[in-house]
C-alpha positions in Angstrom: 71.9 83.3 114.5 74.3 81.2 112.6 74.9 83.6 110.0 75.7 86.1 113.0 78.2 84.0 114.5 80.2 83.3 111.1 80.5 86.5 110.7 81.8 87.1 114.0 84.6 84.2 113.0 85.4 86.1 110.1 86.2 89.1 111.4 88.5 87.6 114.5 90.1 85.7 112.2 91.0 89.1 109.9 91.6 90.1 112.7 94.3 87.5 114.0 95.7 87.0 110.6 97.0 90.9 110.3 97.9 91.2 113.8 100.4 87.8 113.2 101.3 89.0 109.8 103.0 92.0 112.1 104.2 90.3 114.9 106.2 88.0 113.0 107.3 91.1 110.8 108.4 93.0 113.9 110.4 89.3 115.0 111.6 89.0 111.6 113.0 92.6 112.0 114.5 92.1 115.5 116.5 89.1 114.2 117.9 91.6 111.9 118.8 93.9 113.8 120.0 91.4 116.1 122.4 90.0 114.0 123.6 93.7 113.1 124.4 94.4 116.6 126.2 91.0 116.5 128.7 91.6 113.5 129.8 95.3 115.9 127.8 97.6 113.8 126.3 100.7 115.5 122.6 101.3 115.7 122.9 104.3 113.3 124.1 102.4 110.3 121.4 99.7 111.3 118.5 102.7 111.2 120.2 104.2 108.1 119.9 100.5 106.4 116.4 100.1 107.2 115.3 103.9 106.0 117.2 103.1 103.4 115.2 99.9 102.0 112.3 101.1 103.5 109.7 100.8 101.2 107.2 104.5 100.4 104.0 104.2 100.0 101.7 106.8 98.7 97.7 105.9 98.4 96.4 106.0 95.3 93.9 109.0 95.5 94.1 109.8 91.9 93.0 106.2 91.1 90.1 106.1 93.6 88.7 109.2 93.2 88.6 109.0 89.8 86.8 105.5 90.1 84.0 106.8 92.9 83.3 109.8 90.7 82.5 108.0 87.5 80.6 105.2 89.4 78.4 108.3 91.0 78.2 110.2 87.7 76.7 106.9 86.6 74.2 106.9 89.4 73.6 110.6 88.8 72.9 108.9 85.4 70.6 106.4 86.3 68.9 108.7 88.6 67.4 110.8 86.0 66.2 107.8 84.2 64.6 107.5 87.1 63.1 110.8 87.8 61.3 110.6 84.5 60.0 107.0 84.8 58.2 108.4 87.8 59.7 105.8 90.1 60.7 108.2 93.4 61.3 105.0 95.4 64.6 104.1 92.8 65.5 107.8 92.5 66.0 108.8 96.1 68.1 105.8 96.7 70.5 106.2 93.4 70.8 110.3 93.7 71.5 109.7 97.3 74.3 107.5 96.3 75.5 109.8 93.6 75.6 112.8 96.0 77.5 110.5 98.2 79.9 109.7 95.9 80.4 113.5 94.7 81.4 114.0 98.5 83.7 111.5 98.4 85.7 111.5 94.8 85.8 115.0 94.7 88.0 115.4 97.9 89.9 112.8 96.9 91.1 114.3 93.6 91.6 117.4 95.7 93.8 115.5 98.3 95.9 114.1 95.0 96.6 117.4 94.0 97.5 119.2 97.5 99.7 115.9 98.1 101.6 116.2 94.4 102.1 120.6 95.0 103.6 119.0 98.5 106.3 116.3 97.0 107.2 119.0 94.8 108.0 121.7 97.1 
């Protein structure tokens, strides 16, 4: 029960923390603009300034699919080692992973690629 109940306090407070991380980002940024209007600039040079700094991010899917397909090439590894120490128990678990992880590093590489023929069209 008490392990139940710290990880409910965990979670909340993951919770709390990024919902107060934005909040006070989204204060932070209407200060800003604020002080903009303030100074008798108009609201398109505030959005172009903020498009302008605003930071891009692209996920890494290159990285991550690359990093789920090796680990599940390794449990496709370990899975044969398995299959011919007769232990079925350990197999089924570590070829159910590696399938699992073919699923999901293979898209991912995919998703990569459509996303690089995208940025350069």
């Amino acid at each position: 029960m008490a392990e139940v109940i710290v990880y409910c306090i965990i979670v909340v407070s993951l919770i709390a923390a990024f919902f107060f991380a934005w909040f006070f980002y989204q204060q932070a940024r209407n200060k800003e603009r604020m002080v903009l209007i303030e100074r008798g600039e108009s609201l398109d040079e505030i959005l172009k300034k903020q498009q302008k700094n605003q930071v891009r991010f692209s996920f890494p899917w290159l990285k991550l699919g690359n990093v789920i397909l090796g680990l599940s090439l390794g449990f496709g590894l370990i899975s044969i080692y398995f299959m011919k120490a007769q232990d079925h128990e350990l197999f089924q678990g570590s070829f159910l992973t590696f399938i699992i992880g073919m699923s999901l590093g293979i898209p991912m590489i995919i998703n990569h690629l459509i996303q690089k023929k995208r940025v350069e069209e």
